[in-house]
DSSP file (Angstrom, degrees, kcal/mol; ACC not computed):
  #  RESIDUE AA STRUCTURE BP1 BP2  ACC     N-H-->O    O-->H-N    N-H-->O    O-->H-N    TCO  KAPPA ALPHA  PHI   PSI    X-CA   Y-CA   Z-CA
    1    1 A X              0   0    0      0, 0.0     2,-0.4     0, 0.0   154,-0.2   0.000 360.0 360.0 360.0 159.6  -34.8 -211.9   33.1
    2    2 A X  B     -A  154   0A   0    152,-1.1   152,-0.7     2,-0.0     2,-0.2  -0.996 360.0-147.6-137.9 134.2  -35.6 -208.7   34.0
    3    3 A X        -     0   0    0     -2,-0.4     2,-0.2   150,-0.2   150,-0.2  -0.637  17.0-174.3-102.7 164.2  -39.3 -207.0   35.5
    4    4 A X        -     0   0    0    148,-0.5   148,-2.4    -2,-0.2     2,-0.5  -0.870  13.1-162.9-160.2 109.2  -40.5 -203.6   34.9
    5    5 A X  E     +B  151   0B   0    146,-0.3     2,-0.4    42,-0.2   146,-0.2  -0.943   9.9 177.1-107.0 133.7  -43.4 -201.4   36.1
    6    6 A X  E     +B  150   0B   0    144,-3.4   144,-3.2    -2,-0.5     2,-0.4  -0.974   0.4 177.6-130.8 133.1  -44.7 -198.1   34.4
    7    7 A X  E     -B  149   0B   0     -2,-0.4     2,-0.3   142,-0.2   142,-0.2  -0.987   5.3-171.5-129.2 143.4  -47.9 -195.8   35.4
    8    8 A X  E     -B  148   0B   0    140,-0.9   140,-2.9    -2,-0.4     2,-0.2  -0.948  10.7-155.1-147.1 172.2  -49.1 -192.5   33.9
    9    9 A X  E     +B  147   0B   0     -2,-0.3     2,-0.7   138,-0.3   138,-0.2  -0.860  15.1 172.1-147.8  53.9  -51.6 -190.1   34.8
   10   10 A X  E     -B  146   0B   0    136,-0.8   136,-2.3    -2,-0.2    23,-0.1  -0.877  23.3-142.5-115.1 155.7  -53.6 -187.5   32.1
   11   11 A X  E     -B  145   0B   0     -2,-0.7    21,-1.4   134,-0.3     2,-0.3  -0.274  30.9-108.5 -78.7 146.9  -56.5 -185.3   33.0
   12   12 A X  E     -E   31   0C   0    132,-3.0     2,-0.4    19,-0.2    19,-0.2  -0.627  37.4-177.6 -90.9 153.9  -59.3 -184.9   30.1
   13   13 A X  E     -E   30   0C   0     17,-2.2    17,-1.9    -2,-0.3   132,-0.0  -0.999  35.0 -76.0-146.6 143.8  -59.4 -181.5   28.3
   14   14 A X  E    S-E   29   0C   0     -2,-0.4    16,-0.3    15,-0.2    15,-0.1  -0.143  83.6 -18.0 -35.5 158.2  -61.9 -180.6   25.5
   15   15 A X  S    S+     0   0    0     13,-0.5    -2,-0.2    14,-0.1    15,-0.2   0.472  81.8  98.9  24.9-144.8  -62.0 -181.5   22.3
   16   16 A X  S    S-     0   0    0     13,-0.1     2,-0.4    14,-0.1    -1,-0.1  -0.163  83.2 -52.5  54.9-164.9  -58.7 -183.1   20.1
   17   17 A X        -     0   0    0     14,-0.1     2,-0.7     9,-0.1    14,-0.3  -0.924  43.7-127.4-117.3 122.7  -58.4 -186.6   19.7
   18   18 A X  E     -F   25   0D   0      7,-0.6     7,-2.7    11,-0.4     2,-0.5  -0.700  31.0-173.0 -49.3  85.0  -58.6 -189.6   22.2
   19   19 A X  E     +F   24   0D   0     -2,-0.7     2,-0.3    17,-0.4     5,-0.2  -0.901  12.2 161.1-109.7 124.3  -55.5 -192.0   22.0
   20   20 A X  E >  S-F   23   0D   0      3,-1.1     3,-0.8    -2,-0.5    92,-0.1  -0.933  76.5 -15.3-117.9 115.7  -54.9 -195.2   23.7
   21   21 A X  T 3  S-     0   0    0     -2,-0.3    95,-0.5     1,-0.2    -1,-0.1   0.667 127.9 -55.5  72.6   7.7  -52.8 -197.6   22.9
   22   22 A X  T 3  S+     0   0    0      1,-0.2     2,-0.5    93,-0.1    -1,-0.2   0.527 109.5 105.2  89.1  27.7  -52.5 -196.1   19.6
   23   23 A X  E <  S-F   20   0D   0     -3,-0.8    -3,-1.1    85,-0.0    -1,-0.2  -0.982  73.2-117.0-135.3 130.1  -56.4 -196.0   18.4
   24   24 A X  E     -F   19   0D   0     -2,-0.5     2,-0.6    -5,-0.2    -5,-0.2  -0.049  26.9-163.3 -36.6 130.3  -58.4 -193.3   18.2
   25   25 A X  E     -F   18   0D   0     -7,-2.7     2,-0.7     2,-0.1    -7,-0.6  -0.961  28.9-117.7-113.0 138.6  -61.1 -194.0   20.7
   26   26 A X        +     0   0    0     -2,-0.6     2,-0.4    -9,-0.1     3,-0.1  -0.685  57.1 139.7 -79.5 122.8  -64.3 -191.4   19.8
   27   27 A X        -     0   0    0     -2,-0.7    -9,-0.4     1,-0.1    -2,-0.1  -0.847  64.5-122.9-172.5 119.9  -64.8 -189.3   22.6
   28   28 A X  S    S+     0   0    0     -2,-0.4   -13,-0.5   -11,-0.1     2,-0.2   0.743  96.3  75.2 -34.4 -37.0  -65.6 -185.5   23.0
   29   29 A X  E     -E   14   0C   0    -15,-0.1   -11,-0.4    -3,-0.1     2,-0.3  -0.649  58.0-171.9 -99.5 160.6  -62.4 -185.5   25.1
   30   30 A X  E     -E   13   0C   0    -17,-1.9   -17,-2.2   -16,-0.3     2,-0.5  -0.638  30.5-109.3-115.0 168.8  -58.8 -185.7   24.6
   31   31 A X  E     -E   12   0C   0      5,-0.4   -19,-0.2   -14,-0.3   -14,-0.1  -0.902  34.3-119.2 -94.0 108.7  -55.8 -186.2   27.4
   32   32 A X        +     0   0    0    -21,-1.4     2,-0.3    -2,-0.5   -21,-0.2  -0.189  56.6 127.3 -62.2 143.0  -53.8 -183.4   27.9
   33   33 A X        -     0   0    0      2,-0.2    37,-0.1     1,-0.1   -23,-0.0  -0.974  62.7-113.5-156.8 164.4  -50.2 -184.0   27.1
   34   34 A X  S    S+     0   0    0     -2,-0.3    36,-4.4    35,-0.1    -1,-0.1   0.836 107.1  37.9 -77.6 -47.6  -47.5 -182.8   25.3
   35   35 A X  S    S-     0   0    0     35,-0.2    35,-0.2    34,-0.2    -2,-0.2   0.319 128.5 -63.7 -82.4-124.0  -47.2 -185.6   23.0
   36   36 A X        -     0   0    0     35,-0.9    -5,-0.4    34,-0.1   -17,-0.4   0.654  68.4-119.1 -94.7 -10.6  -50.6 -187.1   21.8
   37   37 A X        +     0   0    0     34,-0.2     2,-0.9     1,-0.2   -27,-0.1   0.730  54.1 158.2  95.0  20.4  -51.4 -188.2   25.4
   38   38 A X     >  +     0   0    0      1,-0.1     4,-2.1     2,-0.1     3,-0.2  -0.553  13.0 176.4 -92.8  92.9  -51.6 -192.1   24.9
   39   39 A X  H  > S+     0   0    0     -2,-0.9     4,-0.8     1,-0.3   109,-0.2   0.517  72.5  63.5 -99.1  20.5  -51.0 -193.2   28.4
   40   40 A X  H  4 S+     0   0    0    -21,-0.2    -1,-0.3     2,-0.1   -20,-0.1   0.746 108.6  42.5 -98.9  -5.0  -51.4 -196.5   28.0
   41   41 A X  H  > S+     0   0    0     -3,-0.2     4,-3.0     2,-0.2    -2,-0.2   0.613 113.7  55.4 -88.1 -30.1  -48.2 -196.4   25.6
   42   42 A X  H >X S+     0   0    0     -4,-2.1     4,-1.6     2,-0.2     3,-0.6   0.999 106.2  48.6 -58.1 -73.0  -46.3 -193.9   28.2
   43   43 A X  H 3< S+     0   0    0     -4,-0.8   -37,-0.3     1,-0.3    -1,-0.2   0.276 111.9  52.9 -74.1  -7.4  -46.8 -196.3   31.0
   44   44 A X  H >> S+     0   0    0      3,-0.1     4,-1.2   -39,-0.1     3,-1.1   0.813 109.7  47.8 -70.0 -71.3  -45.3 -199.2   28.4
   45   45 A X  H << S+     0   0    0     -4,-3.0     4,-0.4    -3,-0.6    12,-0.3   0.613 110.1  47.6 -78.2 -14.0  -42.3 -197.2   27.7
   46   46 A X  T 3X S+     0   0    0     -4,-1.6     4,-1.1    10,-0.2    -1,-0.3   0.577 112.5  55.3 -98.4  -4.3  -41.4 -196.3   31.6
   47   47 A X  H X> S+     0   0    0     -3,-1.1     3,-1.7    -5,-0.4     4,-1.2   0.731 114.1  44.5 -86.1 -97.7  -42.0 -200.4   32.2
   48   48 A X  H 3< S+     0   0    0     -4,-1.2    -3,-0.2     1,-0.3    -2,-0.1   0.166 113.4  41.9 -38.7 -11.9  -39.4 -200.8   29.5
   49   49 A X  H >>>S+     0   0    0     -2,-0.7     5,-4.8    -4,-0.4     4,-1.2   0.713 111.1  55.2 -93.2 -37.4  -36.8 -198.5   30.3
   50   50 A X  H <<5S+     0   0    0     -3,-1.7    -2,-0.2    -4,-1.1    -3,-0.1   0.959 112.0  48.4 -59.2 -40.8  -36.9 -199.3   34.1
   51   51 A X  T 3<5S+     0   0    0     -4,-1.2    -1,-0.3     1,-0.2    -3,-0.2   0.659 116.7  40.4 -54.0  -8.1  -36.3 -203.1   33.2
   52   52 A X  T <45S-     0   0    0     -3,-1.1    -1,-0.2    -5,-0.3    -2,-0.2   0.698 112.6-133.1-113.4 -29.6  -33.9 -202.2   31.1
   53   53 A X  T  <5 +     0   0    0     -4,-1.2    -3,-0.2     2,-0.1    -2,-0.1   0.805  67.8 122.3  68.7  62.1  -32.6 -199.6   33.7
   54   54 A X  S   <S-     0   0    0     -5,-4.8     2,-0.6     1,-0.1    -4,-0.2   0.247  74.6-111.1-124.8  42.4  -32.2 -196.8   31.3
   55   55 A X        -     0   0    0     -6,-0.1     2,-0.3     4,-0.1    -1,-0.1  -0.829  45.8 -44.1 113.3 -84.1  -34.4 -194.5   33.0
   56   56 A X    >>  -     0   0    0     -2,-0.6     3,-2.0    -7,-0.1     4,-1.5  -0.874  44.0-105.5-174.2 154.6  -37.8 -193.2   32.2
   57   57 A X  H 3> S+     0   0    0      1,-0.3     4,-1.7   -12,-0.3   -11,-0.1   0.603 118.7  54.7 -73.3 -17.1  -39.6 -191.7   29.6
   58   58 A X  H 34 S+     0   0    0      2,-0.2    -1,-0.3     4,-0.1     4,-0.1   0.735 106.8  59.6 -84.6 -11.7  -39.6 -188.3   30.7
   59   59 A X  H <4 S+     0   0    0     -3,-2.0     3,-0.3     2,-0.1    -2,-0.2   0.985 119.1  26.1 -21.8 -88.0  -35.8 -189.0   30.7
   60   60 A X  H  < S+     0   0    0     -4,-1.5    -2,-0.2     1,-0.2    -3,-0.2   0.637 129.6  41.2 -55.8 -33.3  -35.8 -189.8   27.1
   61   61 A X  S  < S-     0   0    0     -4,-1.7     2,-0.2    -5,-0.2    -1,-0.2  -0.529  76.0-168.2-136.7  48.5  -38.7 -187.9   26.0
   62   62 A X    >   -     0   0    0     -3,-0.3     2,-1.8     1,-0.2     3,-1.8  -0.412  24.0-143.4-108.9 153.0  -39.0 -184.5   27.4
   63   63 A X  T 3  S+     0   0    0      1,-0.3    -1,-0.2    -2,-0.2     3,-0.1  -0.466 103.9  60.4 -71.4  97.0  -41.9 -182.2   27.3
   64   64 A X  T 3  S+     0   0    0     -2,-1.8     2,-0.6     1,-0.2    -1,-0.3   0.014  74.7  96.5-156.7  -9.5  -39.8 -179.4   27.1
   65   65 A X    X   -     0   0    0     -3,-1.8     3,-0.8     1,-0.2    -1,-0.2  -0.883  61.7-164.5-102.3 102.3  -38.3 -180.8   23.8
   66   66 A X  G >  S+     0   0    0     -2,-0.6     3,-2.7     1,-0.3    -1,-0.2   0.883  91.9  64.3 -59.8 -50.2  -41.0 -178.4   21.1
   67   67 A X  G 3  S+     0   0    0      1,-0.3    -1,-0.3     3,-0.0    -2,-0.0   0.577 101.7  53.9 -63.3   8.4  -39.7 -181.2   17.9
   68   68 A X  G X  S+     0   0    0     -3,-0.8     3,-1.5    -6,-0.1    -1,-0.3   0.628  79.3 123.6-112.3 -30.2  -41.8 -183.9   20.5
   69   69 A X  T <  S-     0   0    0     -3,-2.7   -34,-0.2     1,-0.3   -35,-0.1   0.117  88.6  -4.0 -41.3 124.6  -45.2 -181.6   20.6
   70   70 A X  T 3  S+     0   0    0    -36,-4.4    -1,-0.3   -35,-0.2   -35,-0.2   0.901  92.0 169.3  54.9  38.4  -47.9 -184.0   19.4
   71   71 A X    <   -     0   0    0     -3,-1.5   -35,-0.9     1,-0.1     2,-0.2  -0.461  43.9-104.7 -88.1 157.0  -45.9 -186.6   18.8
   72   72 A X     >  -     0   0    0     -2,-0.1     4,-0.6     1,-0.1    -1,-0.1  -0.529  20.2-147.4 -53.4 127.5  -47.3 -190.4   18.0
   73   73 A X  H  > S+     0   0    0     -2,-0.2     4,-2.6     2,-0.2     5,-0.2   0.660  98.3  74.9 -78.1 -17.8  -46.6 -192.0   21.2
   74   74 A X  H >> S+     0   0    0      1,-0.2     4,-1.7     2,-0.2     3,-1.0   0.978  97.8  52.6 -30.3 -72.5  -46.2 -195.2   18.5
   75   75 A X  H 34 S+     0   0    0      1,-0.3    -1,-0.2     2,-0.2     4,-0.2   0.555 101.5  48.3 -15.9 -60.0  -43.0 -193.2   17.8
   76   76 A X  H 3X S+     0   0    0     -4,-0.6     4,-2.7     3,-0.2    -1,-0.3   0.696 116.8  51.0 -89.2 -14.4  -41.5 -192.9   21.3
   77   77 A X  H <X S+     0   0    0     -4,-2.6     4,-1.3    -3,-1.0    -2,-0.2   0.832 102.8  53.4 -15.7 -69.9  -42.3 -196.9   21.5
   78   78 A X  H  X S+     0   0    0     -4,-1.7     4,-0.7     2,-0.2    -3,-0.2   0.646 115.4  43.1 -74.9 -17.6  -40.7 -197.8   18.4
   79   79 A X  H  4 S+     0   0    0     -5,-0.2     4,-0.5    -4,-0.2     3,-0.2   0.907 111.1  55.9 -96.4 -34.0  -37.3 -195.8   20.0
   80   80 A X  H  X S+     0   0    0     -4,-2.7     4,-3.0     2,-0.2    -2,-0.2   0.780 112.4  40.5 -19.4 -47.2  -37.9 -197.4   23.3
   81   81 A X  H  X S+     0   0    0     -4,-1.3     4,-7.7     1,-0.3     5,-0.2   0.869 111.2  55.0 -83.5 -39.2  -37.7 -201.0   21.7
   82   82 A X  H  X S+     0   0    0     -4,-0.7     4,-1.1    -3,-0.2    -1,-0.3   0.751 109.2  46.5 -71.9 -15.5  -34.9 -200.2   19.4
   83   83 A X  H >4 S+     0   0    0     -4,-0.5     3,-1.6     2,-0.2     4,-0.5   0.955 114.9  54.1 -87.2 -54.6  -32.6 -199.0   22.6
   84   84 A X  H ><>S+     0   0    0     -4,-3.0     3,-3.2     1,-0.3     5,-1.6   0.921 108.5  43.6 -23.0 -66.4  -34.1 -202.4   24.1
   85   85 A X  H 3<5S+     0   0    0     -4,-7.7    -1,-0.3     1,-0.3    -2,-0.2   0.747 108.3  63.0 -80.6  -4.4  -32.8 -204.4   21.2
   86   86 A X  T <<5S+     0   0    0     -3,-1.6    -1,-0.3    -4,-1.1    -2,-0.2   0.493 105.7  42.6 -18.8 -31.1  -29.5 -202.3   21.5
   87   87 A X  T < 5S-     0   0    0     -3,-3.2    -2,-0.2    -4,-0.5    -1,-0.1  -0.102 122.9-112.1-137.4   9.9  -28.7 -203.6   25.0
   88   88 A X  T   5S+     0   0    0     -4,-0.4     2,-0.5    -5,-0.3    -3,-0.2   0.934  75.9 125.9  56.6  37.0  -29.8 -207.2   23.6
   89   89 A X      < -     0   0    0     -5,-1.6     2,-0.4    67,-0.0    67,-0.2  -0.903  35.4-175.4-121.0 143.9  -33.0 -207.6   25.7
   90   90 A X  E     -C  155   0B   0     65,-3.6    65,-2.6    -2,-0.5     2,-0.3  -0.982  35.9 -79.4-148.6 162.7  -36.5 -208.3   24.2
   91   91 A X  E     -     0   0B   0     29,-0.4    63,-0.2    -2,-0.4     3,-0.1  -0.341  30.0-179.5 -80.8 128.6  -40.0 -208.6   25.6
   92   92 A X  E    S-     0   0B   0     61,-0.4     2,-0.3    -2,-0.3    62,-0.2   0.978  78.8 -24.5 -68.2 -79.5  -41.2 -211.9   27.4
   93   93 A X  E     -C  153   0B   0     60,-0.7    60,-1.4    29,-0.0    -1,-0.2  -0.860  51.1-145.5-173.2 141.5  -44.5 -210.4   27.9
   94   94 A X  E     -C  152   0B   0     32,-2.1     2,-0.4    -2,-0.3    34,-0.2  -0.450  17.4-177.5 -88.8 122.1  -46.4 -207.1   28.2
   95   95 A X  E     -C  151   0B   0     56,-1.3    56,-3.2    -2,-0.2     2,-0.4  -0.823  13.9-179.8-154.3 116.5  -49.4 -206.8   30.7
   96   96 A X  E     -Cd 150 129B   0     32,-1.7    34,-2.0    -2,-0.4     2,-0.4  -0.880  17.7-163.6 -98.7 125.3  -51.5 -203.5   30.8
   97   97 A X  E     -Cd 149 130B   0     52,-3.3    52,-2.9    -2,-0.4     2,-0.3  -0.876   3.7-162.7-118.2 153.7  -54.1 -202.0   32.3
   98   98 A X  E     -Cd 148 131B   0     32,-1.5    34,-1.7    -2,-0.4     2,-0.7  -0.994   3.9-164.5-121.3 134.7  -56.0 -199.0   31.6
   99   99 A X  E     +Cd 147 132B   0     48,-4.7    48,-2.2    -2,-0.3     2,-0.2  -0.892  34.0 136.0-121.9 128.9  -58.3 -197.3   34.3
  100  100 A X        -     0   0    0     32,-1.3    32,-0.2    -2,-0.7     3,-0.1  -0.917  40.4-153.1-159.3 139.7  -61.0 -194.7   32.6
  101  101 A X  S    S+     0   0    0     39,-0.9     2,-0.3    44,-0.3    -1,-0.1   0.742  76.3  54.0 -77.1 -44.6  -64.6 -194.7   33.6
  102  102 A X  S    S+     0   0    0     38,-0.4     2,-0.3    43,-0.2    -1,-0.2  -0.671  83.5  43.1-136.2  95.9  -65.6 -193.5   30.6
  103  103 A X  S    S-     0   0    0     -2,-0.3     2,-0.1    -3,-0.1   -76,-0.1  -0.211  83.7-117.5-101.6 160.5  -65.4 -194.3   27.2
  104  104 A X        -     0   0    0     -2,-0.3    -2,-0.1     1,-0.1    -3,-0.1  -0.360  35.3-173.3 -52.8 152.6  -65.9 -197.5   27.4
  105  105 A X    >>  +     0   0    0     -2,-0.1     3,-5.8    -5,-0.1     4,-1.1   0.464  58.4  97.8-144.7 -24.6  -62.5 -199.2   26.0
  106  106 A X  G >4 S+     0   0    0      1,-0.2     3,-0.6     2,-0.1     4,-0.4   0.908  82.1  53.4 -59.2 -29.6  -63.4 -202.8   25.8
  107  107 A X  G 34 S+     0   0    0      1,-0.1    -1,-0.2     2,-0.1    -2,-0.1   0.666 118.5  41.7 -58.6  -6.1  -64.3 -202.7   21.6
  108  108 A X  G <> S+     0   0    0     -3,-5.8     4,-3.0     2,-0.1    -2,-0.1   0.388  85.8  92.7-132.3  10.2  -60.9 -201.2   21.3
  109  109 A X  H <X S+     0   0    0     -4,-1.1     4,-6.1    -3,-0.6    -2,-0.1   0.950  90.2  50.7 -54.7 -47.2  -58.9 -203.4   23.8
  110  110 A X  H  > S+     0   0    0     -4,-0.4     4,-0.7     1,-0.3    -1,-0.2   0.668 104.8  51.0 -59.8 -22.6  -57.9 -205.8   20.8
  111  111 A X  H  > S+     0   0    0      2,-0.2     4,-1.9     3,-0.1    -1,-0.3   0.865 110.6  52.8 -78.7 -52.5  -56.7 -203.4   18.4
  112  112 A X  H  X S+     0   0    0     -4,-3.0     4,-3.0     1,-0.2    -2,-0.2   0.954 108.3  48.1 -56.4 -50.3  -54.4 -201.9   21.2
  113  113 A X  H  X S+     0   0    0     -4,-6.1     4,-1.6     1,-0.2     5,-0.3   0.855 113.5  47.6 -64.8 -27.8  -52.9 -205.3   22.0
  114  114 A X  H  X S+     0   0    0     -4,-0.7     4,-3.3     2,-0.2     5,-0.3   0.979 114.6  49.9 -63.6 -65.6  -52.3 -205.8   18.0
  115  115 A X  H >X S+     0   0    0     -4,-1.9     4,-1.6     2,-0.2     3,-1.2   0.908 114.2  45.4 -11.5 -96.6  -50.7 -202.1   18.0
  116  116 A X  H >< S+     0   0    0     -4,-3.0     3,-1.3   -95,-0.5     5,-0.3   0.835 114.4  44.0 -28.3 -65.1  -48.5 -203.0   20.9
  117  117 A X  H 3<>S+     0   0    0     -4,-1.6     5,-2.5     1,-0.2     3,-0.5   0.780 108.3  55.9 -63.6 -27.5  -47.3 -206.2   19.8
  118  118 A X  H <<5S+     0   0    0     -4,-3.3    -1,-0.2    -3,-1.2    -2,-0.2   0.845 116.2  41.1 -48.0 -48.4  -46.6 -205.0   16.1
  119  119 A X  T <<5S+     0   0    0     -4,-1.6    -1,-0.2    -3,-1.3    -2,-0.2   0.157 117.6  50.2 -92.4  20.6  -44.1 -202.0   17.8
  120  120 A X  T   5S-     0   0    0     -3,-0.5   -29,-0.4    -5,-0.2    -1,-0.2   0.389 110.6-126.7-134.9 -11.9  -42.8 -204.4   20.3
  121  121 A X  T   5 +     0   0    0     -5,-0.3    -3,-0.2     1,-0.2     2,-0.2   0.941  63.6 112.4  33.9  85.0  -42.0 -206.9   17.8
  122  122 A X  S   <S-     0   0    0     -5,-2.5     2,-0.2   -32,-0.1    -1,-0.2  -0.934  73.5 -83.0-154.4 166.6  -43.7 -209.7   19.2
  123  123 A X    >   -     0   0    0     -2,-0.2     3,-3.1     1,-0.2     4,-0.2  -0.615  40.4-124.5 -83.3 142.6  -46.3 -212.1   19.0
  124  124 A X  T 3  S+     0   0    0      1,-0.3     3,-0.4    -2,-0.2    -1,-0.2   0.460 108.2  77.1 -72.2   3.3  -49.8 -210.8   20.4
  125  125 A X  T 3  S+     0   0    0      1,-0.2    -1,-0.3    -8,-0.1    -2,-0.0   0.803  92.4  52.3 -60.7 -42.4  -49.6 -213.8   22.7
  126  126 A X  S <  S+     0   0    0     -3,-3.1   -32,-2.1   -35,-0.1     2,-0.5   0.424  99.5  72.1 -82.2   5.1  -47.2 -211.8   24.5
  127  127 A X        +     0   0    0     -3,-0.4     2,-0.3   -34,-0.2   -32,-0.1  -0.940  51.5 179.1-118.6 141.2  -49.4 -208.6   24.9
  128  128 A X        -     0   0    0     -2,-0.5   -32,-1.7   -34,-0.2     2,-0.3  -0.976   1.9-179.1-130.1 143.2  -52.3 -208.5   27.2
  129  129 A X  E     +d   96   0B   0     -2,-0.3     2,-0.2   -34,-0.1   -32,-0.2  -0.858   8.1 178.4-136.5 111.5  -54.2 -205.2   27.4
  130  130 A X  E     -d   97   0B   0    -34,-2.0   -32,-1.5    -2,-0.3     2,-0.3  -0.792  11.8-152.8-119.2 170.5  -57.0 -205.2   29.8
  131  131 A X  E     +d   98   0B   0     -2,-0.2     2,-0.3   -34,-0.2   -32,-0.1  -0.654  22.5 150.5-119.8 155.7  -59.8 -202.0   30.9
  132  132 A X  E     -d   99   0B   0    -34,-1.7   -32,-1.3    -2,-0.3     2,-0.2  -0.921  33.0-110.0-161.6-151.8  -61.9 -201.3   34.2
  133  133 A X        -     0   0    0     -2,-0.3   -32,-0.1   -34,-0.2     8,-0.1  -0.590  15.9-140.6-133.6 169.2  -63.5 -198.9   36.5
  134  134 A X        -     0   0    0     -2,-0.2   -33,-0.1     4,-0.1     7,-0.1  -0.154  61.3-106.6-124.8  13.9  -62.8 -197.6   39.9
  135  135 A X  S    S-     0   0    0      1,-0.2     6,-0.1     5,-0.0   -34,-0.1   0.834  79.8 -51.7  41.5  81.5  -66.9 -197.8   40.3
  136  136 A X  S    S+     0   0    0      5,-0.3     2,-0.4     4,-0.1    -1,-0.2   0.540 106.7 135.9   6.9  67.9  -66.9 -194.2   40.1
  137  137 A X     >  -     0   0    0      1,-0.0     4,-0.6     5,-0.0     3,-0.1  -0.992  55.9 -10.7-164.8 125.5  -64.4 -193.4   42.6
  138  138 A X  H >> S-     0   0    0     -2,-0.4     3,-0.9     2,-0.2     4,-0.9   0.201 116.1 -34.5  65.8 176.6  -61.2 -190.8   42.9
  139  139 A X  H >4>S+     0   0    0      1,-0.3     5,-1.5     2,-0.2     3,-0.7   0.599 142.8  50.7 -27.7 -66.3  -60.1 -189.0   39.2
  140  140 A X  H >45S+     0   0    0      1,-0.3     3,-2.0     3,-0.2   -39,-0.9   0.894 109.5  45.4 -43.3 -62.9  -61.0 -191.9   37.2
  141  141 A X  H <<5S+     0   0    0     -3,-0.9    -5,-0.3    -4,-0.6    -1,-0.3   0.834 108.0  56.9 -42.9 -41.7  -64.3 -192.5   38.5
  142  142 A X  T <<5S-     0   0    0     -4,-0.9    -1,-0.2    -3,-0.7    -2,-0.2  -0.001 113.5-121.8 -79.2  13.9  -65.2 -188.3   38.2
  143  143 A X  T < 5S+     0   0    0     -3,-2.0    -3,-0.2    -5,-0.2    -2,-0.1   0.841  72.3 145.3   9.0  74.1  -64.2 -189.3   34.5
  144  144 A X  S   <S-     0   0    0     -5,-1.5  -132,-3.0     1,-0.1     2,-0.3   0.356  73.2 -54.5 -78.2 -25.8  -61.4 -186.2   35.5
  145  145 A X  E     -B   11   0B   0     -6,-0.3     2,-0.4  -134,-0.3  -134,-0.3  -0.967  62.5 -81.3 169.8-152.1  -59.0 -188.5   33.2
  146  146 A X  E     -B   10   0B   0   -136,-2.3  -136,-0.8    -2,-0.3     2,-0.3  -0.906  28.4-155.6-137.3 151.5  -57.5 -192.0   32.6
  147  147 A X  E     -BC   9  99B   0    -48,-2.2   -48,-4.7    -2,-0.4     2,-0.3  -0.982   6.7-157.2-145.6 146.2  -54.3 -194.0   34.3
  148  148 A X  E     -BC   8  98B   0   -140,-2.9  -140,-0.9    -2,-0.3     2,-0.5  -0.856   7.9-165.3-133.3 156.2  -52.6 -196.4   33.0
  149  149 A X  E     -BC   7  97B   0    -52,-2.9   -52,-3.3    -2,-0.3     2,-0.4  -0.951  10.4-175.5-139.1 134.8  -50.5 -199.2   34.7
  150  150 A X  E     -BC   6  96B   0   -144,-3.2  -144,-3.4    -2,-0.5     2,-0.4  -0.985   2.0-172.5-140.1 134.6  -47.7 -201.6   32.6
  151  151 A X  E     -BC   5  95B   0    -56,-3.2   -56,-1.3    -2,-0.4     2,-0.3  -0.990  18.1-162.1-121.5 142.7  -45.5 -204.8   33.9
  152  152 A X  E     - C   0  94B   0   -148,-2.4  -148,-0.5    -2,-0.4     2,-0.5  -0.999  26.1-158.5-114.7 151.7  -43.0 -206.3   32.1
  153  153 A X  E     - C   0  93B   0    -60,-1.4   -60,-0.7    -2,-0.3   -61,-0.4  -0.678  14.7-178.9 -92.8  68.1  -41.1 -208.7   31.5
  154  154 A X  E     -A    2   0B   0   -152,-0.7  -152,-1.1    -2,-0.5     2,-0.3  -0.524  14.0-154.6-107.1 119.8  -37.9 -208.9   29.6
  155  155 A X  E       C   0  90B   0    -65,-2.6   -65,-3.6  -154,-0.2    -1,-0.1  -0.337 360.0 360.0 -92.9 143.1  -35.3 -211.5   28.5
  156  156 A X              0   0    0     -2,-0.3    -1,-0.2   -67,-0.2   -65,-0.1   0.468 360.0 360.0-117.9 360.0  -31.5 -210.6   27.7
């Protein structure tokens, strides 16, 4: 077996479209990124390459690379999992956190974890996706942005 941790980081910017975990959440704000900004999917795909030890997603995926601009973070998932099942390892189980004061995230927690487990090819037994707060305290709290935190677990 193999463990794996991933975190990512984005700052809110005006307008565009909010995605986590690969559903639109309705919110005035977006995450700046290069791709679509979905950091709870980022912070998946650096858990699943470090277990795997093939590096990290800005490795694989870098903003510098223009054909990546606004990409579905689905996308860089679905090539995460296929290098996985390359190297003959698949996911045990997936546990996520997202930390965002605001929007509220829990109506959309279920959706993620379906999402996830669909690209992960797995049963949604094996995804957990849970929300909080920081009680309005540091970046999160100042609703400045979102972070997202992923462990995993992986069998060869």
């Amino acid at each position: 077996m193999r463990i794996g941790q991933g975190i990512d980081v984005h700052a809110f910017e005006d307008g565009g479209t909010l995605v986590l975990g690969g559903v639109t959440v309705p919110h005035p704000r977006s995450l700046a990124a290069h791709s679509d900004g979905d950091v709870l999917l980022h912070a998946l795909c650096d858990a699943l390459l470090g277990a795997a030890g093939l590096g990290d997603i800005g490795r694989h995926f870098p903003d510098s690379d223009a054909a990546l601009r606004g990409i579905d973070s689905r996308e860089l998932l679905r090539n995460v999992v296929a290098q996985l099942e390359a190297c003959d390892l698949a996911v045990a189980h997936a546990d996520l956190t997202l930390v965002a004061q605001a929007p509220k995230l829990a109506p959309y927690v279920d959706t993620m974890r379906d999402n996830i487990a669909q690209d992960l090819h797995v049963d949604t037994a094996r995804v957990n996706v849970k929300a909080t707060t920081t009680e309005h305290l540091g970046f999160t709290g100042r609703k400045e942005g979102i972070a997202a935190f992923a462990v995993v677990l992986l069998d060869e």
